[in-house]
C-alpha positions as CSV (number, residue, x, y, z in Angstrom):
1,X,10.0,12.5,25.1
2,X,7.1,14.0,23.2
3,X,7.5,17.2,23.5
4,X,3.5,18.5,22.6
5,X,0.2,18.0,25.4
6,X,-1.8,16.0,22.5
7,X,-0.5,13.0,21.4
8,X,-2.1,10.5,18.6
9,X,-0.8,7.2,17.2
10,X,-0.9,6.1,13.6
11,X,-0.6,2.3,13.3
12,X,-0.3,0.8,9.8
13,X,-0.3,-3.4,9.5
14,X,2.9,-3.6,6.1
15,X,1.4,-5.7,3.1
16,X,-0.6,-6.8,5.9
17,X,-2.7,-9.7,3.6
18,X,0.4,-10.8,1.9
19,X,2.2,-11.3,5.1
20,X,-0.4,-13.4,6.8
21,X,-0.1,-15.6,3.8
22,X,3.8,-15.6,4.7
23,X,2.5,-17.0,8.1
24,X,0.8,-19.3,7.2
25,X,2.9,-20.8,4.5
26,X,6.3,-19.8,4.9
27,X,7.7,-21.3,1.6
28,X,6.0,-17.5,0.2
29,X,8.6,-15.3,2.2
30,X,11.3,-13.8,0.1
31,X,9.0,-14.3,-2.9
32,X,7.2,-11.5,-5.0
33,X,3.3,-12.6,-4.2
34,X,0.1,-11.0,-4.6
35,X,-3.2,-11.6,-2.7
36,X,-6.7,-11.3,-5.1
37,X,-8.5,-12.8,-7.6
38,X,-7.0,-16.0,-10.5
39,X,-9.8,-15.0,-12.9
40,X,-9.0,-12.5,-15.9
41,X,-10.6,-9.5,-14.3
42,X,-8.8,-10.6,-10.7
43,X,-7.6,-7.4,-9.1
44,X,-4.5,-7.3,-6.4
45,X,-5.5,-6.9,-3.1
46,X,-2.4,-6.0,-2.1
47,X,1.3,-6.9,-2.2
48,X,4.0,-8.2,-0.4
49,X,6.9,-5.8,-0.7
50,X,9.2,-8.2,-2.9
51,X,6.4,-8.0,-5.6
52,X,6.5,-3.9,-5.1
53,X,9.7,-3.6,-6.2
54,X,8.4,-4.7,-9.9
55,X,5.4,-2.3,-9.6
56,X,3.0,-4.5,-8.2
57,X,0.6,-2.3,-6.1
58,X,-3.0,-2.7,-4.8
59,X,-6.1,-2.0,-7.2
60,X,-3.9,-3.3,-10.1
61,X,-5.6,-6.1,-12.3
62,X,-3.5,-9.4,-12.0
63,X,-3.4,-9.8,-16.0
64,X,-1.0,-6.2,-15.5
65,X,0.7,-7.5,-12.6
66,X,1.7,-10.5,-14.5
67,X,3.5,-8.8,-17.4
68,X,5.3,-6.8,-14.5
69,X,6.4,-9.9,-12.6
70,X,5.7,-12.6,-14.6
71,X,7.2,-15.0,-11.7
72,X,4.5,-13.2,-9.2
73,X,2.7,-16.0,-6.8
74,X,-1.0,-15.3,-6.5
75,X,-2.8,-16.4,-3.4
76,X,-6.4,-16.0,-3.6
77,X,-6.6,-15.1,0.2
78,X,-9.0,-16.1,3.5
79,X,-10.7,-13.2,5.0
80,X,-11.4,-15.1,8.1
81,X,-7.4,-15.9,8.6
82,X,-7.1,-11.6,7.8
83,X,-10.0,-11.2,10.6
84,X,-8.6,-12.7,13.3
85,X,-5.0,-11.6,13.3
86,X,-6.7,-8.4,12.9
87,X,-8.4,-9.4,16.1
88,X,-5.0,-10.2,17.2
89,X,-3.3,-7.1,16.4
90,X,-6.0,-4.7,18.0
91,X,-5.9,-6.7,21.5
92,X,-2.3,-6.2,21.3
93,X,-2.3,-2.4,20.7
94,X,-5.5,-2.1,23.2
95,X,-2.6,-4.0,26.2
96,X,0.3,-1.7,25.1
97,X,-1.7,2.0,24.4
98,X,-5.4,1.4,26.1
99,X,-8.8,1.8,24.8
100,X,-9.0,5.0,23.2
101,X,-8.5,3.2,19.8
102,X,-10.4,4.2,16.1
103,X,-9.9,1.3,13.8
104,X,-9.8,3.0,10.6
105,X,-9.5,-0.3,8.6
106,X,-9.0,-4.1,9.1
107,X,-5.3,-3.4,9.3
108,X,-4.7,0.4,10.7
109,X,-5.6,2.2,13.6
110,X,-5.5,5.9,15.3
111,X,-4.8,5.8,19.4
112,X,-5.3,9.1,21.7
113,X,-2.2,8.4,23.3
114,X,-2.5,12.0,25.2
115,X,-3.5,10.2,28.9
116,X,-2.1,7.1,28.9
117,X,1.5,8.2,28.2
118,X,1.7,9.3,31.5
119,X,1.9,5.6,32.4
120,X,4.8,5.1,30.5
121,X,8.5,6.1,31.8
122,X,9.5,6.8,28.2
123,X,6.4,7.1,25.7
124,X,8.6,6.6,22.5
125,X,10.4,3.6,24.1
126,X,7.3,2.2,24.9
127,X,5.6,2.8,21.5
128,X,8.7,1.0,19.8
129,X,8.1,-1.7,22.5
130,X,4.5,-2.3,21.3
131,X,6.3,-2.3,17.6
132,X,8.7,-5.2,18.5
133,X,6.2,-7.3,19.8
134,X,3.9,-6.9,17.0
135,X,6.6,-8.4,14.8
136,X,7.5,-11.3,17.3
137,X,4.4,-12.4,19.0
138,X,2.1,-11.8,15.7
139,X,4.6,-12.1,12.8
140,X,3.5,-9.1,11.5
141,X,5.2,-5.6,10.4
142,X,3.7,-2.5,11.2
143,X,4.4,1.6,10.5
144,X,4.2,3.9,13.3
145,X,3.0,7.8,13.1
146,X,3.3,9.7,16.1
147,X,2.2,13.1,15.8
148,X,-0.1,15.9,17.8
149,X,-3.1,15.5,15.4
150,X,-4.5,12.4,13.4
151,X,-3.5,13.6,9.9
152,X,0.2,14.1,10.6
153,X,-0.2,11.0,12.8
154,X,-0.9,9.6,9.5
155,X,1.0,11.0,7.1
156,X,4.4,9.9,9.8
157,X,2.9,6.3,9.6
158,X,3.3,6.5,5.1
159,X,7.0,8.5,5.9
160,X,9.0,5.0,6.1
161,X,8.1,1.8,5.1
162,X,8.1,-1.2,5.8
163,X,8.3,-0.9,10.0
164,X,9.1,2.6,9.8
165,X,8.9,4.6,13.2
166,X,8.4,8.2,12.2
167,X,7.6,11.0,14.9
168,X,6.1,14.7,13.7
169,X,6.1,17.7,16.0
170,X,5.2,21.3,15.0
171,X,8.4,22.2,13.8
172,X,8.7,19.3,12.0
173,X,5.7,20.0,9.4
174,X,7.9,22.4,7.1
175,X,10.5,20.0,6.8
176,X,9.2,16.7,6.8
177,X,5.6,17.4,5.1
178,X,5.9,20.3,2.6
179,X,8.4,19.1,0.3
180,X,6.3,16.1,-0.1
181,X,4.6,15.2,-3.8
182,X,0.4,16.4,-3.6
183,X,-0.5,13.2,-4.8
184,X,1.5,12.0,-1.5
185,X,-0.8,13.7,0.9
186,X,-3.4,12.3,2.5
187,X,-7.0,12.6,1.6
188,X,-5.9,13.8,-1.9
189,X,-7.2,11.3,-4.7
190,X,-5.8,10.3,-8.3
191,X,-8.1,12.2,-10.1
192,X,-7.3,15.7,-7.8
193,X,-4.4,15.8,-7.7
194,X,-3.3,16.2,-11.3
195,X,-5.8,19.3,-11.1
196,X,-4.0,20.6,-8.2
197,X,-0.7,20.4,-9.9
198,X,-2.1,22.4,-12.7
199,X,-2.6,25.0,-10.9
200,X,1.2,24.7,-10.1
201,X,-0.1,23.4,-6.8
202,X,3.1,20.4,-6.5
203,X,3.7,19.6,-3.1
204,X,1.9,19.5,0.0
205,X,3.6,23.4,0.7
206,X,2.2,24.7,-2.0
207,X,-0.9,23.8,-1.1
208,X,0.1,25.4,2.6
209,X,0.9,28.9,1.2
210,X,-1.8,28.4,-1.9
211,X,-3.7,31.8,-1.4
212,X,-6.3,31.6,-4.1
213,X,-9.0,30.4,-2.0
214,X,-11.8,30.3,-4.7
215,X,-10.0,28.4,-7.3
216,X,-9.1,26.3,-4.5
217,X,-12.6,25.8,-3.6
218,X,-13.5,25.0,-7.5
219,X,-11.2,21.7,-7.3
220,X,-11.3,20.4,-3.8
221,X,-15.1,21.7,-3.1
222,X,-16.5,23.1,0.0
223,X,-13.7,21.4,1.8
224,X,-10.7,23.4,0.4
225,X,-10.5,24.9,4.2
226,X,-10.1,21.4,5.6
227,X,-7.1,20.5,2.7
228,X,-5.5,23.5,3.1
229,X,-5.4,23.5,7.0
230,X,-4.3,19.8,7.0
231,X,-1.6,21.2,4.7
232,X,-0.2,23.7,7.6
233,X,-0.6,20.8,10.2
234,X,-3.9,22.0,11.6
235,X,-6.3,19.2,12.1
236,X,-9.1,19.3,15.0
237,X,-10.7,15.9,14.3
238,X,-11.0,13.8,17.1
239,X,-10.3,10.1,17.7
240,X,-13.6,8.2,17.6
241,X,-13.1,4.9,19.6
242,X,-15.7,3.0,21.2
243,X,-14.9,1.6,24.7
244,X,-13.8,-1.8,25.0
245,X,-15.6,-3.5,28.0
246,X,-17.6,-6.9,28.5
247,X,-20.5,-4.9,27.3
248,X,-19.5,-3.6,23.8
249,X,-17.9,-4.6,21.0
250,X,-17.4,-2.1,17.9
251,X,-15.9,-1.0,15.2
252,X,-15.5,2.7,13.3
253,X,-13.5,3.6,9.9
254,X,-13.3,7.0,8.6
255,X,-12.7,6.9,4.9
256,X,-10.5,8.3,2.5
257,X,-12.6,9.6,0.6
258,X,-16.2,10.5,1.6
259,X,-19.2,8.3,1.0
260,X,-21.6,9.6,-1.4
261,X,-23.3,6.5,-3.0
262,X,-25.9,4.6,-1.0
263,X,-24.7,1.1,-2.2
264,X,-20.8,2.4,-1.1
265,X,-22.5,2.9,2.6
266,X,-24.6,-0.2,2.7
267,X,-21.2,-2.1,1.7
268,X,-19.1,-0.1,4.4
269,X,-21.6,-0.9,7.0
270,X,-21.6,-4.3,5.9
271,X,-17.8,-5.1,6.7
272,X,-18.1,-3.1,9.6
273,X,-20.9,-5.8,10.8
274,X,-18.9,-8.4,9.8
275,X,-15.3,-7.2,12.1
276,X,-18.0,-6.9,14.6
277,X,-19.7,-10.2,14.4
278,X,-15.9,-11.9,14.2
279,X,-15.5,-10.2,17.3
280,X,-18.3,-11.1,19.1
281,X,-18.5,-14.7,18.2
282,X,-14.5,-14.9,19.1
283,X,-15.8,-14.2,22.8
284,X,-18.6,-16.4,22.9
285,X,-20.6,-13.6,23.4
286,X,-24.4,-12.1,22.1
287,X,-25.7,-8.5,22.2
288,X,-29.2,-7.0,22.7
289,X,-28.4,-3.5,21.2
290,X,-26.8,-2.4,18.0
291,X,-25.7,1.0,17.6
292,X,-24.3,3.0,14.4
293,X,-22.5,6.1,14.2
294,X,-22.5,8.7,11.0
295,X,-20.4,11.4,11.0
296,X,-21.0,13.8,7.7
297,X,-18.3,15.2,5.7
298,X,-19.0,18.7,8.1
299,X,-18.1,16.5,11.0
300,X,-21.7,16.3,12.5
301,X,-21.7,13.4,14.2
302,X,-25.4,11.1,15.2
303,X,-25.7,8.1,16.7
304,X,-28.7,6.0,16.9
305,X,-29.3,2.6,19.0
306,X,-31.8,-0.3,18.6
307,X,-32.5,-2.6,21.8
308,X,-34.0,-6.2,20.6
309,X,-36.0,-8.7,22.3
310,X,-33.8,-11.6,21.3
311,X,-29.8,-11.4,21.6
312,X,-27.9,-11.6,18.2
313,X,-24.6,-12.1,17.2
314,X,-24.3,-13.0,13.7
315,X,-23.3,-10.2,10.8
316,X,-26.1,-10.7,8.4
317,X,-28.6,-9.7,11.5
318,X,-26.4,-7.6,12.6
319,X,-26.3,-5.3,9.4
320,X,-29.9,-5.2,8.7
321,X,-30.3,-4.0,12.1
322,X,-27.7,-1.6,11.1
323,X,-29.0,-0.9,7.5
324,X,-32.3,0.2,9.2
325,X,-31.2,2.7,11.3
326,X,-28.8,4.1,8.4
327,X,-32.2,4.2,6.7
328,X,-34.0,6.2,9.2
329,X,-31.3,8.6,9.9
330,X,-29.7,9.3,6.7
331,X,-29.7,12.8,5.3
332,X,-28.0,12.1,1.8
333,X,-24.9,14.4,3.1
334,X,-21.6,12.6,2.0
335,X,-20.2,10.8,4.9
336,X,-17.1,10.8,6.4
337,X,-17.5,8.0,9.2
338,X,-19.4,5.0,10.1
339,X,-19.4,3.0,13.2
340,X,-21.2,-0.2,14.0
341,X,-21.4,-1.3,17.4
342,X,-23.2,-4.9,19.2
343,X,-23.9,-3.6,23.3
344,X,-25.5,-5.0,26.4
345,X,-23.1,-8.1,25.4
346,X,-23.7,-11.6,27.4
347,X,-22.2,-14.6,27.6
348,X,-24.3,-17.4,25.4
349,X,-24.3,-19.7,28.6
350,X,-25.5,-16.6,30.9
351,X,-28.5,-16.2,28.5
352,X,-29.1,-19.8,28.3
353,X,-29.4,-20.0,31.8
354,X,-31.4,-16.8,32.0
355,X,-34.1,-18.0,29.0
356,X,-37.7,-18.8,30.7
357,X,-40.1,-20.9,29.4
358,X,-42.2,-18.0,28.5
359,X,-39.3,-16.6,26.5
360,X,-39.1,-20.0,24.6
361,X,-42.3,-20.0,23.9
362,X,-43.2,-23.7,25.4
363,X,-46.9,-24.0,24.7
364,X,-46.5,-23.3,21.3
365,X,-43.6,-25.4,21.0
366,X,-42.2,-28.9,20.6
367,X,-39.6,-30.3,22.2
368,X,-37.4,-30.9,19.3
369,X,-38.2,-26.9,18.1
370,X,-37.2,-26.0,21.4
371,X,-33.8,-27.5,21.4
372,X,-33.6,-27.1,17.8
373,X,-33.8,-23.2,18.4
374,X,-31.4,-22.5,22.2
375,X,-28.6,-24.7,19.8
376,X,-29.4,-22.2,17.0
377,X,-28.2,-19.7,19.8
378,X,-25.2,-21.5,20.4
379,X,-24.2,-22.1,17.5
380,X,-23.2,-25.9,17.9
381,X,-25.3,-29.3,18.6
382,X,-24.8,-28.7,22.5
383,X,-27.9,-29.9,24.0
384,X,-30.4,-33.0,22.6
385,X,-33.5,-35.1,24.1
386,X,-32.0,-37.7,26.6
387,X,-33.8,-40.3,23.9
388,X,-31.1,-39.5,22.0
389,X,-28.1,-39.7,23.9
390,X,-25.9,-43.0,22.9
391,X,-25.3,-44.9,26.0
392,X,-22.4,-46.6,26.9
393,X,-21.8,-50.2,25.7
């Protein structure tokens, strides 16, 4: 049993774009391959793990990856095949855990498992369950954290990999998290963590019982307190889901490192429109409201709604709609978290049905405009003038 009140899930998707390509063409398995770009400044995506044990990794340009594994299959990759086992994999989790779900990424998520473990005769059997069928229903491998606070939820997830199974409690921290490598822990980037060890700072428990709080504060910033306390296995943060209903469909990531640059955000909120869009389209649904959520590298969280006239469902209207709130409601602080969410959802043949003629604007109309525009909002050739209807010979 889990022996602590608060209990949060870390789920982590293994080489999760390689191994939809294993799906989908099996003759890949067993075989080093690496999803990204053919062209001389491609960059891996990622890697399966075969192409790992060369040195393959993610972020590496293929021309390197090459000389490490000169027998290395590169698959250029199709984010709408990564989007809807992604779709796939959060349904699953959302039947097994519930809805109190963050999705930090296309292929990870945290659960507030605290409640809904009460349901379950045996929490950890039932998480490993969930593991299982993960693998045999989807084909895909996943990590599992389990821990009393997000970031050793997280950090249990990374412990063992591929479909590791890893469970922290608070005794656990000492032994399981300080003798890790700095540059292991989470939240600590390439280019800190070679000034952390300078300061002799090695492992994550040195960083624990690191006392110097102003040099501290001169290489990890105002947030030393936040590093240092995630270090000790104090972390407060909450799990930010958005509750999955007929009526909203959303998606939140909180980044890795904090978003500083106004083009990094517009991007962010740009996939985040898109995982919604996939979403809402695979449901045959459209949404009157969209929503975004900031939350600022001081955890001050604001979020902001727009309700439209006309129900939308596809991602380029859905991030401007987006964009222009960010735009209203920015205060240039780095930021932590974004959420983007499509609400007051409806089924496209409920507001077909519902449309007036004053909402389709008759007298100003023609016919063809008309039908032209209700199979815009269907997305398919569904109705036409009965002129035009072939009959049968």
């Amino acid at each position: 049993m889990i022996d602590v009140g608060r209990v949060i899930v870390h789920i982590d998707l293994n080489a999760f774009f390689a191994s939809v390509e294993e799906i989908k063409n099996p003759l890949l398995k067993n075989k080093p391959i690496a999803v990204g770009g053919k062209g001389r400044r491609g960059v891996v995506s990622t890697a399966n793990y075969v192409a790992r044990k060369y040195g393959v990794h993610s972020a590496m340009p293929i021309s390197q990856a090459l000389k490490l594994c000169p027998q290395l299959i590169i698959v250029e990759g199709n984010h709408e095949d990564y989007y809807r086992y992604s779709n796939e994999f959060f349904k699953l989790i959302r039947s097994y855990l519930g809805d109190k779900i963050e999705v930090a990424s296309i292929d990870e998520c945290y659960v507030d498992f605290s409640d809904y473990k009460a349901k379950c005769n045996d929490p950890i059997l039932h998480l490993k369950t969930m593991q299982k069928e993960v693998s045999e229903k989807l084909g895909l491998g996943c990590s599992v954290g389990v821990s009393y606070n997000k970031f050793l939820a997280k950090m249990a997830s990374d412990l063992k990999k591929p479909m590791g199974f890893t469970v922290i409690r608070n005794k656990d921290v000492s032994s399981l998290i300080w003798p890790l490598p700095i540059a292991d822990m989470y939240g600590v980037g390439k280019k800190t963590a070679p000034r952390l060890i300078e300061l002799g700072i090695k492992t994550i428990g040195d960083l624990a019982n690191y006392d110097d709080r102003y040099t501290l504060k001169a290489v990890l910033g105002k947030n030393y307190i936040f590093y240092k306390e995630n270090a000790n296995g104090i972390d407060n943060s909450e799990v930010i889901y958005q509750k999955v209903d007929a009526k909203s469909i959303g998606n939140s990531t909180t980044y890795e490192k904090d978003l500083e640059d106004e083009s990094e955000i517009r991007m962010a909120l740009k996939a985040l429109s898109k995982s919604v869009s996939e979403s809402v389209i695979s449901q045959n649904m459209l949404g009157f409201t969209v929503s975004i959520t900031i939350r600022y590298t001081d955890f001050y969280t604001i979020t902001r709604s727009v309700t439209l006239k006309e129900p939308i469902c596809n991602d380029e209207e859905i991030y401007m709609k987006a964009v222009s709130l960010f735009e209203k409601n920015y205060d240039n602080r780095p930021v932590r978290l974004l959420g983007v969410t499509l609400s007051s959802l409806k089924e496209k043949k409920e507001v077909l049905q519902q449309m007036s003629i004053f909402d389709l604007n008759i007298n100003k109309k023609t016919t063809t405009e008309i039908i032209n525009d209700l199979n815009k909002l269907l997305e398919g050739n569904y109705l036409m003038k009965a002129s035009e209807v072939k009959k049968d010979e």
